[in-house]
C-alpha positions in Angstrom: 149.1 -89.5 47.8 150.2 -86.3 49.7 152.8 -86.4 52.0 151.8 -86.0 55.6 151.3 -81.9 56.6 152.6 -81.6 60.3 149.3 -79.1 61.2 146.8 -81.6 60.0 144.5 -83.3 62.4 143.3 -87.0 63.0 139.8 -88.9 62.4 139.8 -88.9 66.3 140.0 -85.2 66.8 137.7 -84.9 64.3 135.1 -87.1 66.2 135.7 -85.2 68.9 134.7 -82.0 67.8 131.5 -83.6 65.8 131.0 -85.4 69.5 129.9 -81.9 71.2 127.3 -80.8 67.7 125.8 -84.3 67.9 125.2 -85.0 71.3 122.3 -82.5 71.7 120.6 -81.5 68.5 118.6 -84.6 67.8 119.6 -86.4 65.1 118.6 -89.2 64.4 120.3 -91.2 61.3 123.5 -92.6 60.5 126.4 -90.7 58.3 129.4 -92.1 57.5 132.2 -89.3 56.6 135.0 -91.7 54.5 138.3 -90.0 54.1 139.9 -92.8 52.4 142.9 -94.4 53.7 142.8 -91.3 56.4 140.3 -93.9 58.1 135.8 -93.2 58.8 133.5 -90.9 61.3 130.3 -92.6 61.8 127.7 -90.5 63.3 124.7 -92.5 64.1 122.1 -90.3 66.2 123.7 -89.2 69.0 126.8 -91.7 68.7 130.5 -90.8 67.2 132.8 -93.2 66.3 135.5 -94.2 64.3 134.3 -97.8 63.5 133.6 -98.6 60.3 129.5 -98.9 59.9 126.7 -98.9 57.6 124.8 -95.7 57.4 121.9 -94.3 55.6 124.3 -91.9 54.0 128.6 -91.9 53.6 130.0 -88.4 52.5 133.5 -89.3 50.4 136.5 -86.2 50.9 139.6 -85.7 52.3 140.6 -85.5 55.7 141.6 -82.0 55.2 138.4 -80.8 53.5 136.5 -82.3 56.4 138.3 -80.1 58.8 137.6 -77.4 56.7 133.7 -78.2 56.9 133.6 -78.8 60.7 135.4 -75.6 61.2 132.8 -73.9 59.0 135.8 -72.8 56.3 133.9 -74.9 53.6 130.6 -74.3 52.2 129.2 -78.0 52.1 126.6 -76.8 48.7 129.7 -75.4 47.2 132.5 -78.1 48.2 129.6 -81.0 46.7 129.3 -78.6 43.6 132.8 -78.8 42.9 133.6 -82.3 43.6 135.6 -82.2 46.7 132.3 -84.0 48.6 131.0 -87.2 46.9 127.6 -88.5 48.5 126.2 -91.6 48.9 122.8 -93.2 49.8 120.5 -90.7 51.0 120.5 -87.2 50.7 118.3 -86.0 52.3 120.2 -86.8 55.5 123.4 -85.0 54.4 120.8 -82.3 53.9 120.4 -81.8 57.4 123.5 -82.7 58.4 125.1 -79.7 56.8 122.6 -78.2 59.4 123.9 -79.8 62.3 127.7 -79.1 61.7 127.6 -76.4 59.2 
């Protein structure tokens, strides 16, 4: 466990900034982002929320590495690649995911 950095952000801002991506570009599954104990994003078309859900697809990484893909700092091919991005279920939808928030 790493101690808690004072600059690093929360699930809910997070969600927020997904919120705005989501809301018009048509998507139309379910994604569940898990950062562990950090807490869950579930994106399910047009909806954000940090409930815990079923989805067609969960994306396993650290709350930190998630910021780092929603700011566009972290190449989503290259962060799964190296491990720091486990997937889940179906592919195909964190295929065009990476599209939405990339």
């Amino acid at each position: 466990m790493q101690p808690d950095k004072e600059n690093s952000v929360s699930v809910q801002e997070i969600a927020e900034k997904i919120k705005s991506r989501v809301a018009s570009s048509g998507f139309d599954r379910s994604v569940k982002f898990d950062t562990g104990s950090d807490g869950v994003i579930v994106i399910d078309g047009a909806t954000v929320s940090t409930t815990d859900a079923p989805a067609d697809c969960t994306i396993k990484l650290s709350l930190d590495d998630l910021d780092s893909l929603i700011a566009g700092d972290l190449n989503p091919t290259m962060a799964f690649m190296t491990g720091k991005i486990k997937v889940e279920g179906d592919m195909t939808v964190a295929m065009a995911l990476s599209q939405l928030i990339g």
